[in-house]
Structures are given as C-alpha cells and as structure tokens.
N, C-alpha and C positions, 0 to 999 in steps of 0.2 A: 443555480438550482437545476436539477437532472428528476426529471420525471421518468422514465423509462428505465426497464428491468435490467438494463447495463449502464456499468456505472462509470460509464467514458467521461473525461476532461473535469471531472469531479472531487471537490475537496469529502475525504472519506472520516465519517467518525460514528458512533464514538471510538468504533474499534475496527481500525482497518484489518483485514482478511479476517479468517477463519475461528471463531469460538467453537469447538465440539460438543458436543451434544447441546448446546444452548445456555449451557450452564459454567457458573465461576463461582467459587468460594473466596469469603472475605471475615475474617475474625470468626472461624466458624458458621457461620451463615452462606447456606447457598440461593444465588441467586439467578433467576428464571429468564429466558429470553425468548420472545419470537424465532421461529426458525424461519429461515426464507431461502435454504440451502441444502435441501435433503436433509439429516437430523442437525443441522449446525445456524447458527447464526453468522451471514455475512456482512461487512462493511457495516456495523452498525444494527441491521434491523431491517425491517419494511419500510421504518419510515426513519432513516439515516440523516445524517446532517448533509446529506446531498439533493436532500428535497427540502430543506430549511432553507428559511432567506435571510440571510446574513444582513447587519447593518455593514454601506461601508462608505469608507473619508476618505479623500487623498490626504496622503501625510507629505511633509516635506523633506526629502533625504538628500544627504549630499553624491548619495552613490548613483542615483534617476529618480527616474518616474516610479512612483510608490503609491498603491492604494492600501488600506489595512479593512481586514473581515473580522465585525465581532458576531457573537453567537452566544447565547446564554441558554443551556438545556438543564431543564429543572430536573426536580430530584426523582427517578421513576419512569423516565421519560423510555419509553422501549424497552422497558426492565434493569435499567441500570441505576445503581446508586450515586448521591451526592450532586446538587447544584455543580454545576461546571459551565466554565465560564472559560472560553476559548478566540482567539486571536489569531488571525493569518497577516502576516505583511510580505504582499507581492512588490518585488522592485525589478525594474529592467535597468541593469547599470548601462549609462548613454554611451560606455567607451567597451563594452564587452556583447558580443553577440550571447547572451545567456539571461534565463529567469531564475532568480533567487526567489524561495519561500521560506519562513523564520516560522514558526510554529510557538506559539506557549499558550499556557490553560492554569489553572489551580480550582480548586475544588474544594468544599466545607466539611468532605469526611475523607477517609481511603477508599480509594476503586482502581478500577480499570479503566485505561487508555491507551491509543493507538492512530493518530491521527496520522492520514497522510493523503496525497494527492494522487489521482488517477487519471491523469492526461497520458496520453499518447502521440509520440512524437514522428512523422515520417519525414526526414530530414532532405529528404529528394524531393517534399512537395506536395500538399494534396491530389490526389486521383493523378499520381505516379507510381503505381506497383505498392510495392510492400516491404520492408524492412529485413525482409531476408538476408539482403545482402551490405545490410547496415555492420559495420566494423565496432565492436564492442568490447571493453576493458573492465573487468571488475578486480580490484585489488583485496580479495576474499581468498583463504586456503581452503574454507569449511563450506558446507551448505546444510541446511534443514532436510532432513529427507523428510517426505510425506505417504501416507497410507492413500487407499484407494477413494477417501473422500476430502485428499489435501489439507488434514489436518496433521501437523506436525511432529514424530513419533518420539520427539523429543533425544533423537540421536545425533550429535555433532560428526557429519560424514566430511573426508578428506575430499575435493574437488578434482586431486589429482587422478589421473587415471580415468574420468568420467569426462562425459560429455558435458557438463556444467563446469569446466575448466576455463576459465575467463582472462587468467592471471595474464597472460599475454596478449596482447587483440586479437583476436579470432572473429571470422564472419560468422553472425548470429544464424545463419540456414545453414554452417558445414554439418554440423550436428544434429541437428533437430530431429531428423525423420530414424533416428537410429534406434536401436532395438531395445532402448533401457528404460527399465522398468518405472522410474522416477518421469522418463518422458511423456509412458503411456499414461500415467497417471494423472498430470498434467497438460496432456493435449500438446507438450512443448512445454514453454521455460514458464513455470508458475512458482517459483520459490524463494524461499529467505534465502542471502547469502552471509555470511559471518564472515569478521575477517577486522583486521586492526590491534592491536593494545587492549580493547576497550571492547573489544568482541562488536562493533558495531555491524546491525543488521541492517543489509540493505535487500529489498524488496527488487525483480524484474521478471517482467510480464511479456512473452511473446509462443504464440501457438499455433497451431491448426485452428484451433476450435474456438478461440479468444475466450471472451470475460463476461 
C-alpha cells in the first residue's frame, strides 16, 4: 500500500500509465475518470490499487518462496467498469538472483486493464548514486512516441537511429541529456517499447525529473 503522490515499489492498476483526456470507450459508451495528471488519468486514479490492501497467503511453489496478492475492485470503482478480480504471485526462485511477478484478473463484462508493477531497482545498492550508469538491454525495434503530456500519439517509431536504441547494452546515461525531443518530453526514458513476434510492450522508467 503507497500512500504518497509517487507511485514508487507499487503494484499499479487498474491501468498502469497514461489514459488521455480521462476518458475510454466500450460498446459505444464513454466512460468518465478522475484526472490526477493534468487532463489525463494516471496509474489508475486518485485512489489506484496502490493505495488498496490487498489479501495475501503464502503459497507453496516448487520454484521459492511465493506470496500471492488478491484484490477484488467493484464495478465503478474510480470510474471504471465491470467487478474485477485481480491476483499477483510473487516468487524468489532459491537458485536465481531474480523476482518473478505472474499477473492474472477476469472480470464480469469488457473493460479496460493494465496492471503492472512500479518498483525501482538500483543495483549498486541503496544510497549508492543512481542508475546512470546501470547497463541496459531491451530486445524492442519500435518505441511508442508520446506528445508533450506523454500520452501515446499512437505512432510505431523505429528505435534505430534514436537514443531509445536499447538493442545492444548501452549505458542507460550515455543518451539521456541529448537533445531529442521524445527525451524532453519525458524528463529522460518514460516510454513503451515494442518489439517481439507478438508486439510485446515493455514499459522503462528512468529521468531527470522521475515519476
């Protein structure tokens, strides 16, 4: 549970980043949201499932240690449609230095969702500097470009050629302070990247300005 207007180490829903103008359409029907984002809805709302208290159990996994998070947000809840009924399973596998999160939901009509987690990682350590100079690989060709209020202009831009070029490891601060226009927008790296078979979007967060 995260009280405070940044939304650090946080499981995010209903709808992780950016809604525009506040609003979504479903079977014809538009439907209304809190703005908490200059005219947009983020992470959910004012009152996101990051300020919700989850139940949770240890489960028993053969991979590690495993707690599971449920949540059940009724239908309306911050202006979004449909019961929804949402699951996190955290496991630390005992033989890999890494945390695994499984995500799944279903819901009693069609909506919208977007769950996902906003921790932040500095791998040198707390109160060790900053991740500048953390080594970073994204296997994405595309990226989401975004407008001046980082909602997403619904263009699939090549990665090539820009400084969101990940395909290689690259230090996350060789780029950052450069003069492109997706940066200034962003404060630094606030965007979807695409990339796979299956177009999967991957989310990464790192700025001057943070979150």
């Amino acid at each position: 549970m995260r009280t405070g207007s940044r939304i650090l180490g946080a499981t995010v829903g209903r709808y992780a980043n950016r809604i525009g103008g506040g609003q979504f359409s479903i079977g014809g029907k538009t439907y209304t949201l809190p703005k908490n984002n200059g005219n947009n809805t983020l992470h959910g709302g004012i009152v996101g499932f990051n300020k919700k208290v989850w139940k949770a159990r240890e489960i028993a996994s053969k991979e590690g240690e495993a707690i599971e998070l449920s949540y059940l947000s009724a239908d309306g809840e911050e202006g979004f449609l449909a019961i929804f009924r949402s699951k996190l399973l955290f496991t630390v596998p005992g033989d890999r230095n890494e945390l695994k999160i499984d995500y799944s939901a279903n819901t009693d009509k069609d909506t919208v969702l977007n769950l996902s987690n906003h921790s932040y990682f500095n791998l040198a350590g707390e109160g060790n500097g900053d991740i500048l100079d953390h080594v970073l690989t994204l296997h994405a060709k595309q990226f989401t470009p975004v407008d001046n209020t980082l909602i997403p202009t619904g263009e699939l831009r090549e990665v090539a050629g820009t400084p969101l070029d990940f395909i290689s490891a690259t230090v996350i601060g060789k780029r950052i302070d450069e003069n492109y226009e997706q940066l200034v927008f962003g404060k630094g790296y606030d965007h979807n990247w695409v990339g796979g078979a299956l177009r999967q979007r991957e989310w990464f967060g790192a700025g001057r300005g943070g979150l």
